[in-house]
N, C-alpha and C positions, 0 to 999 in steps of 0.2 A: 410314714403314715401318721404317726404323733404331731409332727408338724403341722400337716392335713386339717387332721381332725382339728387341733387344737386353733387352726385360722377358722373353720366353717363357726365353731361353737364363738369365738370373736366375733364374729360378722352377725350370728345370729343376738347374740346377746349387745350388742352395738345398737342392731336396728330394733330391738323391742323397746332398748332405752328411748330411743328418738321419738319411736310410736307414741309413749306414752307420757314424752314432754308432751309432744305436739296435744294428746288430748286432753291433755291440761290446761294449756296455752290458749286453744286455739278458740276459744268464748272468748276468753278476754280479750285477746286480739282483734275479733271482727268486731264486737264491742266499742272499741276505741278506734278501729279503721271508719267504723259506721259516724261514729257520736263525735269522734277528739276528744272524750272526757278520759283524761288517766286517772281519777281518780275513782270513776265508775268501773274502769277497766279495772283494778286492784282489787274492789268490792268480787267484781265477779270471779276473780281468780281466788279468791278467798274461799268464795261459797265452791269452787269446784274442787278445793282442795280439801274441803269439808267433808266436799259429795264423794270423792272419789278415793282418798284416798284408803279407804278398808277396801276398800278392791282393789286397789295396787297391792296394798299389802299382802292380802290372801291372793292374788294371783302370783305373786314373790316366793310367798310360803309353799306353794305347789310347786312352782317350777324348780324352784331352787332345791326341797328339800322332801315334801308327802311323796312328790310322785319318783324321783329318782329311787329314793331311798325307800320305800314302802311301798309306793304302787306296782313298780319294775321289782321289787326284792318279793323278801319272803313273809314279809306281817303286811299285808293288805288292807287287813282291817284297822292299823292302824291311818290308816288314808284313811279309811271311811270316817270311824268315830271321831278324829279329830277336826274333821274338815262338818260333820255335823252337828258337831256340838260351837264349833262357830258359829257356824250360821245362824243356829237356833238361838245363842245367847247375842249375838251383834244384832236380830232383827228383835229379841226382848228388848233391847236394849232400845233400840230407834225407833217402837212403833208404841211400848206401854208408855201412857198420856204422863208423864210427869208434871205440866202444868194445863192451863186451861189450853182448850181444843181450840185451832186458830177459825176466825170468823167466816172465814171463807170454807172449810170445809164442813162446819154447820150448814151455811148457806145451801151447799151442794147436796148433802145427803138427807139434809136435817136432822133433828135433834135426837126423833127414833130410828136413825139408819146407821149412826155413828160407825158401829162394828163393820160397815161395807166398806170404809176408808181405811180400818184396818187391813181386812181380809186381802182389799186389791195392794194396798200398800208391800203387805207381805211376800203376796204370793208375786209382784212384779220383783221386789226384792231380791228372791229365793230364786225366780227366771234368769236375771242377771249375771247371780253368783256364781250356781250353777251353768252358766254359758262361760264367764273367767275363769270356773276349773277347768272344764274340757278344752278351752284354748292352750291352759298350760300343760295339760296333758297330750292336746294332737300335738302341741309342739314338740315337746319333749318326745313323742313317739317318732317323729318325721329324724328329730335326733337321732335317736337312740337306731332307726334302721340304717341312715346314712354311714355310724358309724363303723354297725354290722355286717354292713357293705363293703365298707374298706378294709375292716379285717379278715374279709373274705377273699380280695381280691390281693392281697399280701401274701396271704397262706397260699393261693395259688400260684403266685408269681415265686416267692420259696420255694415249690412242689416243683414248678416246670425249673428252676436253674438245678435244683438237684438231682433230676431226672437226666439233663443235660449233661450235668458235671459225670452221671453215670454212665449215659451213651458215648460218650467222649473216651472216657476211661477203657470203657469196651473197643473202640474203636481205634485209637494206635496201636494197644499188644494185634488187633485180626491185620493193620496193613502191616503194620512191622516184621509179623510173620510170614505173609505173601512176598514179602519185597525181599527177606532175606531170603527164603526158597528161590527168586528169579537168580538172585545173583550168583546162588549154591550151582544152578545148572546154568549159569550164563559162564562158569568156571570153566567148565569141563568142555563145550561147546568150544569155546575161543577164549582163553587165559590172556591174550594180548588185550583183548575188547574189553576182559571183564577187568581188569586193571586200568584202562581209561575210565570204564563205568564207575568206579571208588567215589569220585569228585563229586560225580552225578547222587550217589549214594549216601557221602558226606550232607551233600544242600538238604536232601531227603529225610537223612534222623533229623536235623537241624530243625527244620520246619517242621516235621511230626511230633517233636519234644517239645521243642520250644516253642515256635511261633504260634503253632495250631494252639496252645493255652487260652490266646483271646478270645476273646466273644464271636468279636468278626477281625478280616485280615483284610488288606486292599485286594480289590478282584488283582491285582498285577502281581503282588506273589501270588496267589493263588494259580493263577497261568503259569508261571516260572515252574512250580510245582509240579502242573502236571505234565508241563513240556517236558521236564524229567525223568518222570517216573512211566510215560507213552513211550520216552525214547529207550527207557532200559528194559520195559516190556518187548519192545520191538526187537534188541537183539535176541531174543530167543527164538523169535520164528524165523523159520527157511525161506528161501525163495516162491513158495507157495502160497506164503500170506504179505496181502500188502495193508502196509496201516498209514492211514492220511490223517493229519490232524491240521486245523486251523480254528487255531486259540486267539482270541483278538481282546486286546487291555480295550478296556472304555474309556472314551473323555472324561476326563474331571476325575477329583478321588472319590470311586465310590468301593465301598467294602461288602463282603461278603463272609459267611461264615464257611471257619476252615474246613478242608476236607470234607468238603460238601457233597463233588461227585465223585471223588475215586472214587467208592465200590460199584457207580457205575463202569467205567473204566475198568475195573476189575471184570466185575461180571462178562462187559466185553470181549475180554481176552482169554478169562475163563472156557467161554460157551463159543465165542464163535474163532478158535483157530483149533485149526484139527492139521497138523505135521502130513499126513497124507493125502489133503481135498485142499484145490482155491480154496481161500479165505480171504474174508479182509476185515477192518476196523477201523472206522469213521468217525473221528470225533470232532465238534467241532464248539463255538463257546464264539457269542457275539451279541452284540448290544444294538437290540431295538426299540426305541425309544428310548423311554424311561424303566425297560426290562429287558432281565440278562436271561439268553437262551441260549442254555446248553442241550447240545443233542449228539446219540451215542448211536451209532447203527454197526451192526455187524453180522456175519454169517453166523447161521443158528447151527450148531450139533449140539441137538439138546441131549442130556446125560438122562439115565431111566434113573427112575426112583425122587425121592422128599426131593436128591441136589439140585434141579431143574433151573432155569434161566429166569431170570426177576424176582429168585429168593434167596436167602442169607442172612449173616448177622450183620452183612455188615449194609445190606441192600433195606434190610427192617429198618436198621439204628438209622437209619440214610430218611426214609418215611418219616420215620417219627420227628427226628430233627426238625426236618423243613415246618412239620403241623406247632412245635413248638415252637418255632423262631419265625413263619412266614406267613401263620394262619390267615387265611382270607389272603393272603397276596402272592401267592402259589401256583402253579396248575405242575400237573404228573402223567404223563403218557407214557404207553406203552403199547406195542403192537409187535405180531410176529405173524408173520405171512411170506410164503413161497423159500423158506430157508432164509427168509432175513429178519433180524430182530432191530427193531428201533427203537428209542427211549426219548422222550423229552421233558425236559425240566422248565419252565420262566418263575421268575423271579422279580416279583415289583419292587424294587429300589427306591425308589421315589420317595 
């Protein structure tokens, strides 16, 4: 964000130098484009460097120095009194006669109107000046929120990885716990099966320790994953429930963040297989277009009470993820009708 800031405040202060060659420059230049005299053209750069430069100056002294430091801070009134006591002593200074009054503004007001050449003199003066502080000040204000902006949107972006790094945190000890439960009664069921399942079990801590750590994973372990973890679900249940799954890698490498649907998956298996009723569970995970849709269907025996189907820690941590990591490129369904529950996720990758 330092970087950031410190290009825009470059770029700005870059182009105010350029600005205020050019309005120095640029009499004498049309000057000499008009005439060819260079030596006329030097005259007039003289006189605007006359004319102009206490305004360069004082708009310098504002932007650089009243308004950061005392406008924006906490002695204000020093902005006020030092920038009015300029004014009032640089227009004493440029408007009381020191020598004789030039013939031309005799001419113009005459000899009893003198004071009107002062009065406009000044008060165009004191228009001017006052228009070169407020420019160094909108400046400086259009600064000062840009930058305000950026440290807002830092601390945010801070807020959401540490909220992350915490759902995440929550989220291996809840599967870790389900996955060792499956295997505790995948024992007792079938000891031969559940001794093949080890390997499957193995890839499983592997990628919930390890791999799930990044940010995002390639959708292809991601698949692998839950190819694994739907197949050792599946030995628990009896001939009563059938579970279909069709998980499909995408073309190209594209990534996803980990353990995005298990607790869909879970919930699946949760709510809809009951040991004594048909049951099934439908997963499936495919790439249309430039968006990955995964969707969960399963028979409903919803549970009484808070346990109910589309809630949990780990179905919440599941919610919140996707709003921090996919916001605006998302969508989330869910529907449950006639004993069936369906779920659907997309995901703009793009």
């Amino acid at each position: 964000m330092a970087e950031k800031t410190s290009k825009r405040n470059y770029i700005l202060d870059s182009t105010q130098l350029i600005v205020w060659v050019g309005v120095f420059l640029i009499p004498a230049l049309i000057n000499f484009t008009m005439t060819g005299n260079g030596l006329g053209a030097i005259h007039i750069l003289e006189g605007s460097l006359r004319a102009l430069m206490p305004v360069f100056l004082l708009y310098c002294l504002n932007y650089y120095l009243l308004v950061p430091r005392f406008l924006f801070g906490q002695r204000k009134s020093v902005f006020w009194v030092v920038n009015a006591v300029l004014m009032a002593g640089w227009n004493v200074y440029k408007f009381i006669p020191r020598d004789s009054i030039p013939q031309e503004v005799m001419e113009m007001f005459g000899p009893g109107n003198v004071w009107a050449f002062f009065v406009v003199g000044v008060l165009a003066s004191l228009f001017m000046e006052t228009m070169i502080i407020l420019l160094a000040v909108a400046l400086r204000q259009i600064m000062r929120m840009n930058n305000m902006e950026m440290q807002m949107q830092e601390e945010r972006r801070k807020s959401a990885e540490a909220e992350l790094t915490w759902l995440k945190s929550q989220l291996n000890p809840h599967f870790l716990f389900n996955t060792l439960n499956n295997i505790s009664s995948l024992t007792q069921i079938d000891p031969d099966k559940a001794q093949e399942s080890i390997g499957q079990l193995s890839d499983l801590l592997r990628y919930a320790l390890y791999d799930s750590e990044a940010v995002t994973v390639p959708v292809a372990s991601e698949v692998e994953f839950m190819n694994n973890y739907i197949d050792l679900m599946a030995l628990r249940c009896n001939d009563l429930t059938k579970v279909t799954k069709d998980l499909e890698v995408p073309q190209g490498h594209k990534e996803v963040a980990p353990l995005l649907f298990i607790s869909l998956v879970e919930n699946a298996f949760k709510h809809g297989v009951n040991a004594r009723y048909p049951s099934f569970v439908n997963v499936s995970l495919h790439e249309e277009g430039e968006r990955l849709v995964f969707r969960c269907e399963n028979s409903l025996f919803e549970k009484q009470g808070s346990d109910h189907i589309g809630s949990g820690i780990g179905l919440e941590n599941m919610k919140r993820r996707l709003e921090l990591l996919y916001s605006g490129k998302y969508t989330y369904s869910q529907h449950a009708d006639n004993g069936t529950y369906s779920v659907e996720v997309t995901l703009d990758l793009s």
